[in-house]
N, C-alpha and C positions, 0 to 999 in steps of 0.2 A: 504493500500500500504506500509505504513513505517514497518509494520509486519512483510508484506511479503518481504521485502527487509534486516529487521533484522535477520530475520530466516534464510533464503536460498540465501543471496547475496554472490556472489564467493570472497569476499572481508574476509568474517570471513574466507572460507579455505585457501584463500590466508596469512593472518593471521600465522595463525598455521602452514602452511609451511612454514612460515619465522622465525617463533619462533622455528622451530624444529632447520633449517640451523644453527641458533643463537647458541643452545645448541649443535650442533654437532661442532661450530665452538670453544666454548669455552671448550668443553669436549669430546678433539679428541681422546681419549683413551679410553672412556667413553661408553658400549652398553646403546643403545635406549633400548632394550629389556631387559627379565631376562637371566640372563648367565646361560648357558647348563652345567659349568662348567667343559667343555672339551676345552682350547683355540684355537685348530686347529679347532673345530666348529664353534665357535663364531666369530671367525676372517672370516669364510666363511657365516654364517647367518648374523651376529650384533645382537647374541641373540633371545630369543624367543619373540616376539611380541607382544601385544594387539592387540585384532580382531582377528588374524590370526592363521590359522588350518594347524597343519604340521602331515602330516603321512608318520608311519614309517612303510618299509614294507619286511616284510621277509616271508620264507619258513622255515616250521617248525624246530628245533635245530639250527636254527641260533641266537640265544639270545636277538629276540626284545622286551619280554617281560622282561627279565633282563637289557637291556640297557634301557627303559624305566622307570623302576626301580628305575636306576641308576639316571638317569635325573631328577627323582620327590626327589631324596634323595638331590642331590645337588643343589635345586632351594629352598628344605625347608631349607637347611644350610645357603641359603643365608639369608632368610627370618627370619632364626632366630636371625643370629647376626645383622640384619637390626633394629629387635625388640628391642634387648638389648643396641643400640644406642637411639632408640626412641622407646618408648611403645607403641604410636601413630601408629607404621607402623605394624600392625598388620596383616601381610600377610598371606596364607597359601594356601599347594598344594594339590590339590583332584585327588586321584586316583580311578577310575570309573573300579573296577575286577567282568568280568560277567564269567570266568569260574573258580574262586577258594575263598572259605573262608576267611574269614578277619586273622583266626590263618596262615593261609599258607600265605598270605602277610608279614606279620609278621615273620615269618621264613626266607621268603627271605631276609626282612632286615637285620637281626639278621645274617643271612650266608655271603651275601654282606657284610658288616662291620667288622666281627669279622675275616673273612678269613678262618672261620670253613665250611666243606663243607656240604650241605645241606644236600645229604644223611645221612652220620652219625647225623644235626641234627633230621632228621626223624625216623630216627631206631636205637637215642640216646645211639649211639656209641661214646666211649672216653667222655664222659659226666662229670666223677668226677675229671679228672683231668685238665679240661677247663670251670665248671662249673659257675663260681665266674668272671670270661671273660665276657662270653656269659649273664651271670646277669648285669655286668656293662656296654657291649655295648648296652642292651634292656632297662638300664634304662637312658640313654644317647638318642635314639632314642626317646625314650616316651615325651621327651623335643621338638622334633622338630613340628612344625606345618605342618604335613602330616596329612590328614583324608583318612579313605578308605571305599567306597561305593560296595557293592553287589549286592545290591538288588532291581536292576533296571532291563528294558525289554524295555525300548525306549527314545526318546530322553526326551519329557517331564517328564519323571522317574529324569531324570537326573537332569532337569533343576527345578524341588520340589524339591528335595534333594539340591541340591547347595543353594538355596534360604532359604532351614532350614537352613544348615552351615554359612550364611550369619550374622544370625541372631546373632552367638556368636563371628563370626570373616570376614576378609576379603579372598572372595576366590582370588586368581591373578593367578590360573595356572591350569589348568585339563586335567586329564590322563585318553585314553580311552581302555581298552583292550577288544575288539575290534571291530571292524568294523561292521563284518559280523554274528557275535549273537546281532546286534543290529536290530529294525524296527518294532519287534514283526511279528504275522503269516502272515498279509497281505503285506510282504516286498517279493517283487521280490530277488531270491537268484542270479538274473543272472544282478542285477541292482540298484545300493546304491547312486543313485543321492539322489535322496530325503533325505536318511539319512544324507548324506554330508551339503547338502542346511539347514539341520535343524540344524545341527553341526556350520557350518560358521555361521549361524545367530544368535546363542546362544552363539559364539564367540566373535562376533560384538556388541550385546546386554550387557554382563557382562563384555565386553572391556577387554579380558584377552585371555593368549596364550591358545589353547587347542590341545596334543598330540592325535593323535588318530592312534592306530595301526590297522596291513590289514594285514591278508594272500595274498600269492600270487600262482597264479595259476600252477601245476602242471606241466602243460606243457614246463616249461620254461627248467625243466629237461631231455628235451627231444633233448635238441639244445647243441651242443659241446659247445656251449661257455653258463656258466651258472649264467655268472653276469645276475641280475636281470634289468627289464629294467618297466618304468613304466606302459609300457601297461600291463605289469605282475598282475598288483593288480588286485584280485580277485573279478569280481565282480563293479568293477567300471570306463572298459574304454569307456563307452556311457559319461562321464560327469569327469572330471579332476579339474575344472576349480574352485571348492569351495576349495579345497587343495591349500594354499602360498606358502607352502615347500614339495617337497616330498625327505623323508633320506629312501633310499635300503640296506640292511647288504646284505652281502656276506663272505662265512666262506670256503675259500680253502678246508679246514682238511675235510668238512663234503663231500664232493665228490669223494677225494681222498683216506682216511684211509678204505675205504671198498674195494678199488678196488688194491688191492695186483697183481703183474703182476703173470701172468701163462706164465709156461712154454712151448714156442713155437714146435710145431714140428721143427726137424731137427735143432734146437737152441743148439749151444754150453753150455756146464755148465757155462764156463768162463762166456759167456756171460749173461747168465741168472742171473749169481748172482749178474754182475753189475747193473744189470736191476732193482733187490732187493736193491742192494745199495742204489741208485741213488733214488726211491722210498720210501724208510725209511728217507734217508737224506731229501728228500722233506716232510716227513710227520712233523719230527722234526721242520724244517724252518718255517712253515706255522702254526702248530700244535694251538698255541695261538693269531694269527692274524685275524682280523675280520676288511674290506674294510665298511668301510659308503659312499654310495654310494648317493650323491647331484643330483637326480636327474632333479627337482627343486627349485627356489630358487627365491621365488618375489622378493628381496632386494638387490639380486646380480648375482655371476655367478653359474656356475654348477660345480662338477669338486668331487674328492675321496678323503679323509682324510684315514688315518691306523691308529687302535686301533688294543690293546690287552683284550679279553676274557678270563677271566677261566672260564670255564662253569661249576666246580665244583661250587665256590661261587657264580657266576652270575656276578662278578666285572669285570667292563670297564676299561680301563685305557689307556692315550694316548702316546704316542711316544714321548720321549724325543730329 
């Protein structure tokens, strides 16, 4: 009895929710979680959490896997200068890439960081006269504790691999690109509970945040209004419920910049060209904005944040 009362008495979680209050009371500035290193996030999440599973979800060229990126880049900066306060805190971010090479991760860092854009690093354009840049922000990177995993095909893939990484450091953050190349051949492509259930509990078990990115279903391009909404995610509205956070991008420019207006019948010139004005001026406006859409949010409310995209580098950045 005194076992069963030690183990599973509502007294220890009663505990721990007093101790947390405690620490939120003395360290009200202070996130519970790892910082996303975007404030206008963090002030709407309180950081990334242990346990808990947030997916990000967009329709292709909207930049989830470089906001993603982004996010493992600024959770291992923090972890870095965490280290160099104490050796002891020897944290580190896993990024889990099932459709691209460990050298093209790499590249993205290298493009994110140095503000060189990725094409030219690919087809090693303007190379001699940025050369010695691009070498000192790669070897700046190679300092941070980010690992990058490939070559997995399901969740227990995942969960050997962090377990190796374990063994030389601490994992505290993992990134999943994505969703739906995850399960291996007997995964229902029309139903990712299971993979989610195996995601949150691997979440819960390593006590650490885990991103996990989702495409979203096509159709959504079909409705005038093309904010994403979370029945969109592809693939997974039978079950919602292992996701604590869901963040939706949304990118104006990618709906608008192909749809240049045509000239009406019986449409004045005058008019038409303000129509073109009017058009270009919205393309400009919108051109580098990208909406983070809250769609949920276990810890708080719902609600939009505005960020800036270059989609040449892949770099996020928030609004001043």
């Amino acid at each position: 009895m005194c076992m069963t009362k030690h183990n599973y008495h509502i007294s220890n979680s009663l505990k721990k929710c007093i101790d947390d209050l405690e620490f939120k009371r003395d360290h009200p500035n202070e996130l519970k979680g790892s910082s996303t290193g975007y404030e206008c996030l963090d002030m709407k999440l309180g950081g990334l959490k242990a346990g808990e599973v947030t997916i990000i979800g967009a329709r292709p060229a909207m930049g989830k896997t470089a906001f993603a990126i982004n996010l493992a880049y600024n959770i291992a900066v923090h972890f870095y200068f965490k280290c160099q306060e104490n050796e002891q805190d020897n944290r580190c971010v896993v990024f889990v890439g099932l459709e691209y090479m460990p050298k093209e991760f790499a590249e993205k860092l290298i493009s994110l960081k140095s503000s060189f854009p990725i094409v030219k690093l690919r087809l090693g354009i303007d190379l001699e006269d940025n050369f010695d840049k691009l070498r000192k922000v790669g070897e700046i990177i190679s300092e941070l504790p980010i690992y990058y995993v490939d070559d997995v095909a399901c969740i227990d893939d995942i969960a050997c691999k962090l377990n190796y990484i374990e063994k030389e450091t601490h994992v505290d953050c993992v990134v999943i690109d994505y969703l739906q190349l995850l399960g291996g051949e007997y995964q229902s492509k029309e139903d990712y509970t299971l993979v989610m259930e195996q995601i949150k509990a691997l979440a819960v078990k390593l006590n650490v945040p885990i991103i996990v990115l989702s495409q979203l279903k096509r159709e959504l391009e079909t409705r005038y209004d093309k904010h994403p909404l979370r029945s969109d995610i592809r693939g997974y509205a039978r079950n919602q419920n292992a996701a604590d956070n869901i963040l939706l991008l949304y990118r104006e420019i990618y709906y608008i910049y192909w749809n240049e207006p045509v000239k009406r019948k019986k449409e004045t010139e005058d008019h038409y060209q303000k129509r073109i004005t009017a058009w270009q001026q919205r393309c400009k406006d919108v051109d580098d904005l990208c909406e983070i859409i809250i769609a949920k949010n276990s810890g708080g409310t719902c609600g939009r944040v505005n960020m800036h995209f270059d989609r040449n580098t892949g770099l996020f950045w928030e609004e001043k």
